[in-house]
Each structure stands twice: as C-alpha cells, then as structure tokens.
C-alpha positions as CSV (number, residue, x, y, z in Angstrom):
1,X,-114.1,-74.6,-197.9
2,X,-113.8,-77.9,-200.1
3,X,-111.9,-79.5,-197.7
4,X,-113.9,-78.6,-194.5
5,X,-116.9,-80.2,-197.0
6,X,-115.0,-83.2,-197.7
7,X,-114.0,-83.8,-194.6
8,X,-117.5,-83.4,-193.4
9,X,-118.3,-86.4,-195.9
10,X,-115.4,-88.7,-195.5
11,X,-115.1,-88.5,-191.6
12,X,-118.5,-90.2,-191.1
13,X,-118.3,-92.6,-193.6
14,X,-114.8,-93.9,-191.8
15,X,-116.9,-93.4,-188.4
16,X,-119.3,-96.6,-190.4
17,X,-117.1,-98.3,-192.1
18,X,-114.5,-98.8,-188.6
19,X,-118.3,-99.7,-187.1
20,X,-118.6,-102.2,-189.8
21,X,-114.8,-103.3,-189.4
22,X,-115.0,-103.8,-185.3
23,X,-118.8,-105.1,-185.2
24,X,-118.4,-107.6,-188.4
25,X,-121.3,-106.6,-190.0
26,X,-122.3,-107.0,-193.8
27,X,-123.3,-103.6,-195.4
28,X,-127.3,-103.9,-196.4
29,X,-128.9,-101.7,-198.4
30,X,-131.2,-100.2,-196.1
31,X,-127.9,-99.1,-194.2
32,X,-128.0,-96.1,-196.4
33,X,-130.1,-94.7,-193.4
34,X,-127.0,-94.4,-191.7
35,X,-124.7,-92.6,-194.2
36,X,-127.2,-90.4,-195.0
37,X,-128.4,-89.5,-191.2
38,X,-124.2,-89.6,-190.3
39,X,-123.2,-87.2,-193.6
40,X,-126.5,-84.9,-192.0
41,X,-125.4,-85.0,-188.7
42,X,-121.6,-84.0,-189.6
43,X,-122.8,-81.2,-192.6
44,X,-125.0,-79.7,-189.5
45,X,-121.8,-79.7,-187.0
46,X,-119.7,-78.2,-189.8
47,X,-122.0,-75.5,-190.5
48,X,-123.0,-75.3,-186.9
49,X,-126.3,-76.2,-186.9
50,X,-125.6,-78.4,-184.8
51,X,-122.9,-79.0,-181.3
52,X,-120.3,-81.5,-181.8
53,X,-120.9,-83.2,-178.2
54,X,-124.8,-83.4,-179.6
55,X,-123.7,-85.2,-183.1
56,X,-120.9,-87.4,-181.9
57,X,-123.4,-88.7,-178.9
58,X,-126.8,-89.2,-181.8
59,X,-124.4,-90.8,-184.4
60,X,-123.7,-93.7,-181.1
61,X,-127.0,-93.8,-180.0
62,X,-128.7,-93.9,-184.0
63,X,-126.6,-96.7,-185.0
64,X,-126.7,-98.8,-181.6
65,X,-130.8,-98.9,-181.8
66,X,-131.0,-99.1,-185.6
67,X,-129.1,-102.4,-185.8
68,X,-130.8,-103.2,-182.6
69,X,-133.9,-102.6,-184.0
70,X,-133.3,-103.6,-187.8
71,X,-131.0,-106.7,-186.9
72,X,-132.8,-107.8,-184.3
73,X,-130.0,-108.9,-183.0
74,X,-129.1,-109.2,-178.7
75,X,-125.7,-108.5,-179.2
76,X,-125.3,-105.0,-177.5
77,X,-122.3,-105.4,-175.9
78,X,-120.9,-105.7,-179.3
79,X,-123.2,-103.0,-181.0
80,X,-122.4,-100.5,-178.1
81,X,-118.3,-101.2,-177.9
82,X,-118.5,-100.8,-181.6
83,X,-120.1,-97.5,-181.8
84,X,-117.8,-95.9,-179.0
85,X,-114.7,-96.8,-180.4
86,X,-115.5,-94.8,-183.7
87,X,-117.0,-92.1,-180.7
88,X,-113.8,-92.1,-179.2
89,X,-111.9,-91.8,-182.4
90,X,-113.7,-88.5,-183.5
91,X,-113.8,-88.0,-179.5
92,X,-109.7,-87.9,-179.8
93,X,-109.6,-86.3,-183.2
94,X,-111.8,-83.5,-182.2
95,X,-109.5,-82.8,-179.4
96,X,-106.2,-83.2,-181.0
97,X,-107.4,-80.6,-183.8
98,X,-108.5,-78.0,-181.1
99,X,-105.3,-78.6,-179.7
100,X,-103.7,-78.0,-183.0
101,X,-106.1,-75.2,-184.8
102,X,-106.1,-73.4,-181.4
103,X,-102.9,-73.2,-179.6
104,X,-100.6,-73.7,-182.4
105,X,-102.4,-71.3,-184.9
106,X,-102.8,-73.9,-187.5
107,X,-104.9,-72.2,-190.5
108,X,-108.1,-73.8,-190.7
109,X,-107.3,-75.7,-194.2
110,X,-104.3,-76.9,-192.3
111,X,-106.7,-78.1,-189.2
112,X,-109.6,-80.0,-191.6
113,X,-106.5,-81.8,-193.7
114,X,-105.0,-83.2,-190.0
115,X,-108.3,-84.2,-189.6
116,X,-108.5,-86.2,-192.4
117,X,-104.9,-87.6,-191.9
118,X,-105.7,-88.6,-188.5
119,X,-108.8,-90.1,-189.6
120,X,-107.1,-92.0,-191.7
121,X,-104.2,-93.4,-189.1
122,X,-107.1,-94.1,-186.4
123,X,-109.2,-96.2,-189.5
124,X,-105.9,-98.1,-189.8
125,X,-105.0,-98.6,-186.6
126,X,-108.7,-99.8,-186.3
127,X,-108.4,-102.1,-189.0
128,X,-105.3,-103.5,-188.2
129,X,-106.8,-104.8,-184.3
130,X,-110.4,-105.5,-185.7
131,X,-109.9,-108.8,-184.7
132,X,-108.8,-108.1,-181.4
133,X,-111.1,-105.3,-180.5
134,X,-113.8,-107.7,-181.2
135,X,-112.6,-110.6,-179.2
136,X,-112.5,-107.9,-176.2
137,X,-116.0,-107.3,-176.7
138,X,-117.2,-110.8,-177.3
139,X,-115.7,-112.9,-174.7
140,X,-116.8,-113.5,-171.1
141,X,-115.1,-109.5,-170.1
142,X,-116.7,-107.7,-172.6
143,X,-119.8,-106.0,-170.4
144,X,-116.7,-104.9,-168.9
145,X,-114.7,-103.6,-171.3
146,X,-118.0,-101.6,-172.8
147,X,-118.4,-99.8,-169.8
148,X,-114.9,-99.1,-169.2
149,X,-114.6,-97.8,-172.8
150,X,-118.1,-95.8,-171.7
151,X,-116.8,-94.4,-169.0
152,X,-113.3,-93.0,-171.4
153,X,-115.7,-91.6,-173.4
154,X,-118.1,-89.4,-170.8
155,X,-115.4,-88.4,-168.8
156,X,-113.3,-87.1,-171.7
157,X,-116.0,-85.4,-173.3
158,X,-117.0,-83.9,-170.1
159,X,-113.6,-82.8,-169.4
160,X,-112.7,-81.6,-173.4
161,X,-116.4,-79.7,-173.4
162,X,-115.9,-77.7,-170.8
163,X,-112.0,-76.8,-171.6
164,X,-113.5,-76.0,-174.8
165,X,-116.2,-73.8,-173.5
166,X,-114.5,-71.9,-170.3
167,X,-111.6,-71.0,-173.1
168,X,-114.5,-69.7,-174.8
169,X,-115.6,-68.1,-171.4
170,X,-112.6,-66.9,-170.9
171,X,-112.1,-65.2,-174.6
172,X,-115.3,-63.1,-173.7
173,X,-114.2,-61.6,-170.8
C-alpha cells in the first residue's frame, strides 16, 4: 500500500519536473497549483476515483492553459510538446506495467516499484535530450513535430484503452 501511495506522489511530480526540464521553465511559487492539482489527479486514479485515460488527458490540458494563461506566454507549440512528452511517458509506463502486472503475474508491489523504476529511466532519458527535445519543438518543424507527437499519443491511448477494456470484456464473459 506505501508504495502504490508513493508512487502516486512521486510519479506526478517527475510528470512536472520533465515538463519543467523540456519547456525551460523556472519553478514559481504559484506553481504549487500544479503539484497539488497533479498529486489529486494521480491519488483519485489510484484509488479509482478517477480513469487513468481521464487524469493523464486533464494533467496535459491543466498545465498547457495554466502557463498559457498565468505566463501569458504564445509559445504553445512548446507548452503543448512539453506536456505530451510527460503524457507519453506515463502513456508508455501505464502500458508496460499492464503488460507486466497482467500477463506476467507480477504482484502488485512488484508492478508500483517498475513503475517507479521506469519512471525514473524515462526522467533520465528526458533529461539527458532536454536540449534536443526542445530544439525540435522550437525551430521552424515544431507545429510539426507537436502534432505528430499528438497524433502518438491518441492513437496509442485509443488503441491501449480499448485492449485494456475488451480484456476486461472479455474476463466477464
């Protein structure tokens, strides 16, 4: 139970701080918004209160209008990239832990710990291409590579929700 907690808590604080990382943002105070409407978000999914498609999408769409709101700021290319890498990353995590916790009959503490290693490797990973990530989304290409990155993210969570729920379907009947 601790560790399905902590990973509630720690996943999306790396979900900020890679937004932080790719968009080159300073942390502001007021920015506690965010951790605390992220830690909400991901303590509701846990508990499931809430979907996992539904929190993953209102974590991207909360902090693209917040910073386009509180910044004031016209970059969306950059604000919208941003915000769908970390998408994809807990996109890609969510699905590598099914794949794990379901068909390989992980125990659950065994699932939430993979989830915090892979969260880990992905912030990493992140950090290590920052600089490059960002140039992608900054130069003359980037309204492209935004919507190509949108278009990754739909289609995979079209295609991992309903795996997820015909299996579910399919455990029913």
């Amino acid at each position: 139970m601790w560790l399905l907690l902590t990973q509630a808590v720690v996943s999306p604080l790396f979900d900020l701080w890679i937004f932080y990382q790719v968009a080159r943002q300073k942390y502001k105070y007021a920015d506690i918004f965010l951790i605390i409407l992220f830690v909400a978000l991901s303590l509701g999914d846990a508990n499931g209160y809430i979907n996992e498609f539904v929190s993953d999408l209102l974590e991207i769409l909360s902090i693209f209008f917040y910073f386009k709101i509180s910044r004031k700021s016209k970059a969306n290319t950059l604000f919208w990239g941003a915000a769908l890498i970390f998408g994809l990353i807990d996109l890609f995590c969510s699905i590598i832990m099914t794949i794990f916790g379901s068909r390989l009959s992980f125990f659950s503490n065994d699932v939430y710990l993979l989830s915090l290693i892979l969260g880990i490797i992905f912030a990493l990973l992140i950090v290590m291409n920052k600089s490059h990530i960002y140039n992608l989304l900054m130069n003359k290409n980037g309204l492209i590579f935004v919507e190509l990155t949108t278009y990754i993210y739909i289609s995979t969570m079209i295609v991992y929700f309903f795996t997820v729920k015909i299996k579910r379907l399919y455990n029913i009947l």
